[in-house]
PDB file as gemmi writes it, atoms N, CA and C in Angstrom:
CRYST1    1.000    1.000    1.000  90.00  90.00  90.00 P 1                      
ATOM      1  N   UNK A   1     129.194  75.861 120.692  1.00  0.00           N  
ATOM      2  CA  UNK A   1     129.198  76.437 122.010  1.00  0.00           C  
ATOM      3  C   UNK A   1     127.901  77.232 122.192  1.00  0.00           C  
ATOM      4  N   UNK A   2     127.201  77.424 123.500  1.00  0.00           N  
ATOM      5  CA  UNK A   2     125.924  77.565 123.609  1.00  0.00           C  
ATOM      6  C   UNK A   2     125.782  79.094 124.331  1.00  0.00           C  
ATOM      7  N   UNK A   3     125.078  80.046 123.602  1.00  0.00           N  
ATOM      8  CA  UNK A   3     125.505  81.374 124.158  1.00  0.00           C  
ATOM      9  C   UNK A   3     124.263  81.753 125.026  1.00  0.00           C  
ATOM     10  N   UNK A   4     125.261  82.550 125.984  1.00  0.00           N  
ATOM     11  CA  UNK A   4     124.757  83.043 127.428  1.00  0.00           C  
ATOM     12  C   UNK A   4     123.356  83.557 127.526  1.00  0.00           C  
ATOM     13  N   UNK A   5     122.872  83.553 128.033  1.00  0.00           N  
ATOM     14  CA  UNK A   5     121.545  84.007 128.177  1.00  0.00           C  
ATOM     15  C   UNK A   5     121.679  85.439 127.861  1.00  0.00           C  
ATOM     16  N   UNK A   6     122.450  86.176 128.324  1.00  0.00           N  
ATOM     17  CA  UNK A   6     122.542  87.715 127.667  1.00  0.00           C  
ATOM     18  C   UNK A   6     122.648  87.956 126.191  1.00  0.00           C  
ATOM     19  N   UNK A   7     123.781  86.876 125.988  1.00  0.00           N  
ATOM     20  CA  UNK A   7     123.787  87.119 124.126  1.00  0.00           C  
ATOM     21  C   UNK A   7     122.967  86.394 123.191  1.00  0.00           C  
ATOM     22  N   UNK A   8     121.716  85.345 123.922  1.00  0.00           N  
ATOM     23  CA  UNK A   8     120.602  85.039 122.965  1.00  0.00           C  
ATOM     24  C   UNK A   8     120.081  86.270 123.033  1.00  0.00           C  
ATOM     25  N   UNK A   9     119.940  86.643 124.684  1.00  0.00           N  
ATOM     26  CA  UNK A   9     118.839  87.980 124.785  1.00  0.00           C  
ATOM     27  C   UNK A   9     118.781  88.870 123.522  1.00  0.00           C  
ATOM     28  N   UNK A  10     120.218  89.102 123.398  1.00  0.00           N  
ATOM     29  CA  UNK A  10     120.629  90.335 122.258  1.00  0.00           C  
ATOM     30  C   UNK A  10     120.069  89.931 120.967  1.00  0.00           C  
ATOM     31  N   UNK A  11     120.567  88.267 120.474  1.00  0.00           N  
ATOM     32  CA  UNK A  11     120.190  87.895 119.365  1.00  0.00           C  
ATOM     33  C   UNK A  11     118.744  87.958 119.373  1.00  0.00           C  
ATOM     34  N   UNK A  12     117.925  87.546 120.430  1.00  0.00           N  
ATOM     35  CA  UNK A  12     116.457  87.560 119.978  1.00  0.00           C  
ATOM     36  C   UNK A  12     115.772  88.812 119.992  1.00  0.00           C  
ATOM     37  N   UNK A  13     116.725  90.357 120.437  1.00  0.00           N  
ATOM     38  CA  UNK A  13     116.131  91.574 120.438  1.00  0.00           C  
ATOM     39  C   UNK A  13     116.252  92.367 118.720  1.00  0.00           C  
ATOM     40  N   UNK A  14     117.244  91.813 118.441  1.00  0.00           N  
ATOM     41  CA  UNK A  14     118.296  92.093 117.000  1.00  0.00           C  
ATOM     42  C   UNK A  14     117.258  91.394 116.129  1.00  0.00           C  
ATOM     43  N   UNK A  15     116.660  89.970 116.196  1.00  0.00           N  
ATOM     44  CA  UNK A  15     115.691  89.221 115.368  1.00  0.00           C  
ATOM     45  C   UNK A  15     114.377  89.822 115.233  1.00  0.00           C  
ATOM     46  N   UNK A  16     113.619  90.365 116.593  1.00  0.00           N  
ATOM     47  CA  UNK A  16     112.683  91.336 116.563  1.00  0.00           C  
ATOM     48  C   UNK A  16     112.626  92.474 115.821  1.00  0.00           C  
ATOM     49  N   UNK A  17     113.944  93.553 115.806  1.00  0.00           N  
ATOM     50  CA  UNK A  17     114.057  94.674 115.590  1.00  0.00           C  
ATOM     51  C   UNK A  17     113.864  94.416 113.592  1.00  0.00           C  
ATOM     52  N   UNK A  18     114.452  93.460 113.484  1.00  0.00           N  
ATOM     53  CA  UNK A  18     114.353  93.071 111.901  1.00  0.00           C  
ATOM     54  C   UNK A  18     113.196  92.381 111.417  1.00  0.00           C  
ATOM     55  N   UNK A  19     112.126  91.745 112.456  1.00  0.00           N  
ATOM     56  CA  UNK A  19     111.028  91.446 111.917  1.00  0.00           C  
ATOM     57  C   UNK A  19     110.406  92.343 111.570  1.00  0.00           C  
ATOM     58  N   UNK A  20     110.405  93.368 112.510  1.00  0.00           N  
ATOM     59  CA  UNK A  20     109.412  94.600 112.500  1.00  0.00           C  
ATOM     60  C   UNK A  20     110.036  95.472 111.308  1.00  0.00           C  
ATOM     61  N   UNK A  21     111.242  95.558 110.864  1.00  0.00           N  
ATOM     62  CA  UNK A  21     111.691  96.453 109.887  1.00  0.00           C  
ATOM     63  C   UNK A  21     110.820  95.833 108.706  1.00  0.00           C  
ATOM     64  N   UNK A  22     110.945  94.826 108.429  1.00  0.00           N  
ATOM     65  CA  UNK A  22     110.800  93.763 107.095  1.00  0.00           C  
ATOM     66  C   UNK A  22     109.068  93.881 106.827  1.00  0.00           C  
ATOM     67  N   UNK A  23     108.342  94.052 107.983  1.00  0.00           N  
ATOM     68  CA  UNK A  23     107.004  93.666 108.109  1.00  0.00           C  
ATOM     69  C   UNK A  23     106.509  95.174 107.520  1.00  0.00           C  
ATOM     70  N   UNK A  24     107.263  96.375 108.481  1.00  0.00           N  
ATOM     71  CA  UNK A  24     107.107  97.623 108.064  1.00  0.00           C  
ATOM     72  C   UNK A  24     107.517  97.872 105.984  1.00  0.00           C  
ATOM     73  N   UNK A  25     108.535  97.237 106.013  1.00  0.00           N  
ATOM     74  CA  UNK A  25     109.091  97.680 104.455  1.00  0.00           C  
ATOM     75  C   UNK A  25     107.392  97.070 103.659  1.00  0.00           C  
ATOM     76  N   UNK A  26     107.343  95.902 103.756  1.00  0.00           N  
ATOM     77  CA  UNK A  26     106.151  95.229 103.458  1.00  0.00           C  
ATOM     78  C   UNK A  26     105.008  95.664 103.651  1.00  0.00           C  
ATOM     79  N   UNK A  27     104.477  96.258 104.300  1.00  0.00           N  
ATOM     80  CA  UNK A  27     103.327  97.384 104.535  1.00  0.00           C  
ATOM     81  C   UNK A  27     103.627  98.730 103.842  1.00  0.00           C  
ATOM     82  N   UNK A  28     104.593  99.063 103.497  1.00  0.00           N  
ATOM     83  CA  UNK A  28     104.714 100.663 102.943  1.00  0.00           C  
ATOM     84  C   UNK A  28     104.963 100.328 100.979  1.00  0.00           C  
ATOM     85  N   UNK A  29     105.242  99.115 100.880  1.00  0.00           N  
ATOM     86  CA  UNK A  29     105.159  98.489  99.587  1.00  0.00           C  
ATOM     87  C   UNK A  29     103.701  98.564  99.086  1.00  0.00           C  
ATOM     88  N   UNK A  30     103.058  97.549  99.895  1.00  0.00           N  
ATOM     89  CA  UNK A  30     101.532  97.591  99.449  1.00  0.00           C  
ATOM     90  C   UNK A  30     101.264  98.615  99.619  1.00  0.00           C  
ATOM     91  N   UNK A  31     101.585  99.732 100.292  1.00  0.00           N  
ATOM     92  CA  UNK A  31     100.741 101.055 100.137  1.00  0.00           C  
ATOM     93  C   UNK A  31     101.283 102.122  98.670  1.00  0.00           C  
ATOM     94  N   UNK A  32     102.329 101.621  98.396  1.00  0.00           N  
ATOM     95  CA  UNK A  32     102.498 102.358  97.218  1.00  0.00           C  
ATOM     96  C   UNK A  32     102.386 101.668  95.947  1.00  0.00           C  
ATOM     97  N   UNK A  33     101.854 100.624  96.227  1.00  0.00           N  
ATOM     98  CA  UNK A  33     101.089  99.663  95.489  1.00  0.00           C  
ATOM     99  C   UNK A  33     100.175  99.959  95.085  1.00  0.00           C  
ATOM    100  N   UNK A  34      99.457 100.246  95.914  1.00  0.00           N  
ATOM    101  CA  UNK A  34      97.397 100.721  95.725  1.00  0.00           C  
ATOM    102  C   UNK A  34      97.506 102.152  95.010  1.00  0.00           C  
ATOM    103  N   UNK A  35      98.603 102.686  95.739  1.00  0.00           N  
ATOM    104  CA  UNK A  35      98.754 104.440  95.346  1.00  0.00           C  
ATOM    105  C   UNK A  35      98.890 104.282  93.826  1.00  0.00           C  
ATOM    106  N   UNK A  36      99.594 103.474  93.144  1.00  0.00           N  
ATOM    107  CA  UNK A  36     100.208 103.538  91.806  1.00  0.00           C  
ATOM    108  C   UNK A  36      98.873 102.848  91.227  1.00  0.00           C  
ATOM    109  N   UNK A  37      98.047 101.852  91.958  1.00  0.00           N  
ATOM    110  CA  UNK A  37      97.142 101.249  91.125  1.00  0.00           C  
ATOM    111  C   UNK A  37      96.142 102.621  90.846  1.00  0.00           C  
ATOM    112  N   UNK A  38      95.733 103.048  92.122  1.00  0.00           N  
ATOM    113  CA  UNK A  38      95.041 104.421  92.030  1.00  0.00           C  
ATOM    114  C   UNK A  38      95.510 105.417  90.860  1.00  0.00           C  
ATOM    115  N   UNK A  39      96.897 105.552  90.917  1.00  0.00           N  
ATOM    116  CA  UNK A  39      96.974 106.451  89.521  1.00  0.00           C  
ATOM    117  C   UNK A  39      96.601 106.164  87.976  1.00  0.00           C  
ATOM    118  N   UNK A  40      96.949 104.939  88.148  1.00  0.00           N  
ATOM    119  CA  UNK A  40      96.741 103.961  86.720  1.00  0.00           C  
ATOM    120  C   UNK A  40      95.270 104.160  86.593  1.00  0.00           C  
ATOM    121  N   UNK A  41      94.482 103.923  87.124  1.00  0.00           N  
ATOM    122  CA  UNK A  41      92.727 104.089  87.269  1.00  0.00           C  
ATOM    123  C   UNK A  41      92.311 105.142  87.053  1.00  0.00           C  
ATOM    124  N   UNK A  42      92.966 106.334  88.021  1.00  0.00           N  
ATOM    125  CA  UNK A  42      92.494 107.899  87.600  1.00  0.00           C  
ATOM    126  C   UNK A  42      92.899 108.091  85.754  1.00  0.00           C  
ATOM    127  N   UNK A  43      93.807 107.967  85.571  1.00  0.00           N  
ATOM    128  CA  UNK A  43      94.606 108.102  84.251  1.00  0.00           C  
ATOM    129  C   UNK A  43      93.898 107.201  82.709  1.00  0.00           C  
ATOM    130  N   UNK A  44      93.926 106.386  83.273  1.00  0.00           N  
ATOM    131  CA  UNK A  44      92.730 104.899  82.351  1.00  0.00           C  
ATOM    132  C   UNK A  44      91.036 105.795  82.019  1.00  0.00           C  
ATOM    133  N   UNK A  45      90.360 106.343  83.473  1.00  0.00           N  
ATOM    134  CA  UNK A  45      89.000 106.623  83.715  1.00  0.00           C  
ATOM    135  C   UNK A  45      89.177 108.207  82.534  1.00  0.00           C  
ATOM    136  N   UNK A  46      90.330 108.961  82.619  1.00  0.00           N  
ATOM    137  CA  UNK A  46      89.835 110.205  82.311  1.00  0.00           C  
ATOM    138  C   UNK A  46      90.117 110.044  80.481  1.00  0.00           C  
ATOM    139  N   UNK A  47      91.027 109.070  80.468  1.00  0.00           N  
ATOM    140  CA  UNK A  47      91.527 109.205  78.665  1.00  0.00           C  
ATOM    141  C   UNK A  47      90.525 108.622  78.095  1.00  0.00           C  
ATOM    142  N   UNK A  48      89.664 107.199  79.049  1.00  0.00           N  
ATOM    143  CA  UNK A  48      88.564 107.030  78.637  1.00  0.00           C  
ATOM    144  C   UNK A  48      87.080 107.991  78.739  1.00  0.00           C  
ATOM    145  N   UNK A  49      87.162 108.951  79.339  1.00  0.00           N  
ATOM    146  CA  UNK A  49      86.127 109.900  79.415  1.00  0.00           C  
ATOM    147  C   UNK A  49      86.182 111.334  78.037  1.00  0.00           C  
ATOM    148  N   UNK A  50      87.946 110.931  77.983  1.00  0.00           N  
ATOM    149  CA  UNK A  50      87.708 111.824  76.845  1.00  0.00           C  
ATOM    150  C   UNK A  50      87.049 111.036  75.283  1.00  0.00           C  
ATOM    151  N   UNK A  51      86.942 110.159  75.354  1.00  0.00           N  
ATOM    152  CA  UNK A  51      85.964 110.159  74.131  1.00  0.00           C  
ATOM    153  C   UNK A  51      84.849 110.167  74.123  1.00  0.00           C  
ATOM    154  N   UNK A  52      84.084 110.419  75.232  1.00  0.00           N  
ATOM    155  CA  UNK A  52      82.899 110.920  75.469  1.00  0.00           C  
ATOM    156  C   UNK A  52      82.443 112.138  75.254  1.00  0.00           C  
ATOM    157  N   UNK A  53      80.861 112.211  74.796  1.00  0.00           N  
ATOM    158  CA  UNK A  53      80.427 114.135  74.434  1.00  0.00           C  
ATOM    159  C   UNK A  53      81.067 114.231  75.913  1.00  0.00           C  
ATOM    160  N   UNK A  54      80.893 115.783  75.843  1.00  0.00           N  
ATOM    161  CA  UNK A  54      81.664 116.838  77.358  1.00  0.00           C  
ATOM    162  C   UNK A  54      80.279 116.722  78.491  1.00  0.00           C  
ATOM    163  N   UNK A  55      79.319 116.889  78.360  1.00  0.00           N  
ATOM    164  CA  UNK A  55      77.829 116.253  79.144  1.00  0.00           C  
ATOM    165  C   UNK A  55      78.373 114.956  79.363  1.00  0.00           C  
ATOM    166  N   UNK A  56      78.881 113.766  79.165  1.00  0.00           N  
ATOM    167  CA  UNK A  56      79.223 112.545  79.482  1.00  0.00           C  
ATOM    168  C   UNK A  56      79.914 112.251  80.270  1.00  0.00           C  
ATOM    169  N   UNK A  57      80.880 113.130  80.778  1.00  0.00           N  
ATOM    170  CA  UNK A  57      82.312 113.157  80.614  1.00  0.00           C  
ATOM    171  C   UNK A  57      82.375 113.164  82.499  1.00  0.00           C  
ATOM    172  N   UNK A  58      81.638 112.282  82.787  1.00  0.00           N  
ATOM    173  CA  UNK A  58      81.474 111.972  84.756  1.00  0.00           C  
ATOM    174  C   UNK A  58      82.278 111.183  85.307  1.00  0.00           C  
ATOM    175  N   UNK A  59      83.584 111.246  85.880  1.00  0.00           N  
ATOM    176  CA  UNK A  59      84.391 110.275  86.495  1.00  0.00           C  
ATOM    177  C   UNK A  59      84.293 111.151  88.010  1.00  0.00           C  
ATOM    178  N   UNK A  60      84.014 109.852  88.473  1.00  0.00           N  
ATOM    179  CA  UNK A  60      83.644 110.287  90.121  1.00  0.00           C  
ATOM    180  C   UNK A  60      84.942 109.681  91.298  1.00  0.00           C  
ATOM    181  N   UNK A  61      85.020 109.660  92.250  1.00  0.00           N  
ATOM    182  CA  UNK A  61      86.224 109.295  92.844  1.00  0.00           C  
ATOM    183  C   UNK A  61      85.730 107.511  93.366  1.00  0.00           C  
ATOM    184  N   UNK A  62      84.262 107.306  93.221  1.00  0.00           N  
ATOM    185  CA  UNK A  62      84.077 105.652  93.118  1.00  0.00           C  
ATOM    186  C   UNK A  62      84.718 105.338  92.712  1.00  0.00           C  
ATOM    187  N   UNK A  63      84.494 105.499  91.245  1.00  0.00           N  
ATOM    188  CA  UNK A  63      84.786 104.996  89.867  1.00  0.00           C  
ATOM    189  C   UNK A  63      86.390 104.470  90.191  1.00  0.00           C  
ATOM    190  N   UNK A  64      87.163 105.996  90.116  1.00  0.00           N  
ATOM    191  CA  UNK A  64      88.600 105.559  90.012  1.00  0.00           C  
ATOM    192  C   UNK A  64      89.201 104.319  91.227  1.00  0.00           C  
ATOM    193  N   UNK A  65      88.637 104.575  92.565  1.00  0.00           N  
ATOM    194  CA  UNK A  65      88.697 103.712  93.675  1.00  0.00           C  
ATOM    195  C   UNK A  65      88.187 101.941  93.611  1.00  0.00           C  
ATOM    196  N   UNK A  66      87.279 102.201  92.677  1.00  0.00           N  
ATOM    197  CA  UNK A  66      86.608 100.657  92.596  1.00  0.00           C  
ATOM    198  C   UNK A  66      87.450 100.274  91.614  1.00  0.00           C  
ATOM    199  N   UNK A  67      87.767 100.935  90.080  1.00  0.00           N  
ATOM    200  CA  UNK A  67      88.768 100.184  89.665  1.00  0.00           C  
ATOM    201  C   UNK A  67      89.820 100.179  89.936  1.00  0.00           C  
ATOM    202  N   UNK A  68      90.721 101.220  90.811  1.00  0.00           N  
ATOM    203  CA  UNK A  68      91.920 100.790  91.603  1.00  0.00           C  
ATOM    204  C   UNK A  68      91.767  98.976  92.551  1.00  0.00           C  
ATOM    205  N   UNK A  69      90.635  99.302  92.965  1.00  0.00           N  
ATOM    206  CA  UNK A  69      90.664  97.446  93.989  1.00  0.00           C  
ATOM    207  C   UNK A  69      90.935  96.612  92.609  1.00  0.00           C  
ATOM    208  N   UNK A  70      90.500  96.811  91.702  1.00  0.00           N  
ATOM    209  CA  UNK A  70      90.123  95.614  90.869  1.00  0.00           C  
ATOM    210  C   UNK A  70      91.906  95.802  90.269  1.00  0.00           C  
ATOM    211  N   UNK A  71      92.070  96.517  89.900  1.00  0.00           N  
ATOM    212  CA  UNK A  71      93.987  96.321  89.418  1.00  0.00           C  
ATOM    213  C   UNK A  71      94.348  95.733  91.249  1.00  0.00           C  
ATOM    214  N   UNK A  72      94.189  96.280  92.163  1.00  0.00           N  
ATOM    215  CA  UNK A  72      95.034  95.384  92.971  1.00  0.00           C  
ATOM    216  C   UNK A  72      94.624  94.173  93.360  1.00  0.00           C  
ATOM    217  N   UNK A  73      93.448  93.719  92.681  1.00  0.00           N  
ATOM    218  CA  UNK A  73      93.089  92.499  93.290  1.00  0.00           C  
ATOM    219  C   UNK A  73      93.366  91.591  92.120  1.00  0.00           C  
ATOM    220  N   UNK A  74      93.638  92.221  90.994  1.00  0.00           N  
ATOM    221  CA  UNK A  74      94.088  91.284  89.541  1.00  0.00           C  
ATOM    222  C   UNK A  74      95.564  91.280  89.806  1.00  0.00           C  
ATOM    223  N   UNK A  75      96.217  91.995  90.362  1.00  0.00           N  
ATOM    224  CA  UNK A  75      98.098  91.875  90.158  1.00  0.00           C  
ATOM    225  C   UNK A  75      98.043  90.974  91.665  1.00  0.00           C  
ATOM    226  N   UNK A  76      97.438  90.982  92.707  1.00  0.00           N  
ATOM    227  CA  UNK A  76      97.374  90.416  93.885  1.00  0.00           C  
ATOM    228  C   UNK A  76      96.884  88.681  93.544  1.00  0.00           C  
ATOM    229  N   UNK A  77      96.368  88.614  92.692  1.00  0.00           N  
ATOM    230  CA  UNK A  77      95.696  87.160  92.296  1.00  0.00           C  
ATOM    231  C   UNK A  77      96.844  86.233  91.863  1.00  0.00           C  
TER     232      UNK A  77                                                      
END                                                                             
């Protein structure tokens, strides 16, 4: 049986409302994605800085940021 133009209406407002949820969950994923790759990088850069003399010992916010892309572009691959 073929439903009324009001109750596709509903179904295709109900289908929207859940694209946009799903698309949103999916965007706030990858962002705590990068966030966690970012920590892994800060954490990696400084344990590796500690075996450096203390004059050596330069981790800049590049550093941790460029190898954050590179963990998300190696788990993203």
């Amino acid at each position: 049986m073929a439903l009324t133009p009001e109750q596709q209406a509903d179904v295709d407002y109900h289908n929207a409302i859940e694209a946009t949820r799903h698309a949103n969950q999916i965007a706030l994923q990858t962002k705590q994605a990068k966030l966690e790759a970012i920590r892994l990088a800060q954490q990696t850069l400084i344990e590796n800085a500690r075996s450096k003399a203390v004059g050596e010992r330069d981790v800049a916010a590049a550093d941790i940021t460029a190898f954050a892309d590179t963990l998300v572009a190696y788990v993203n691959a």
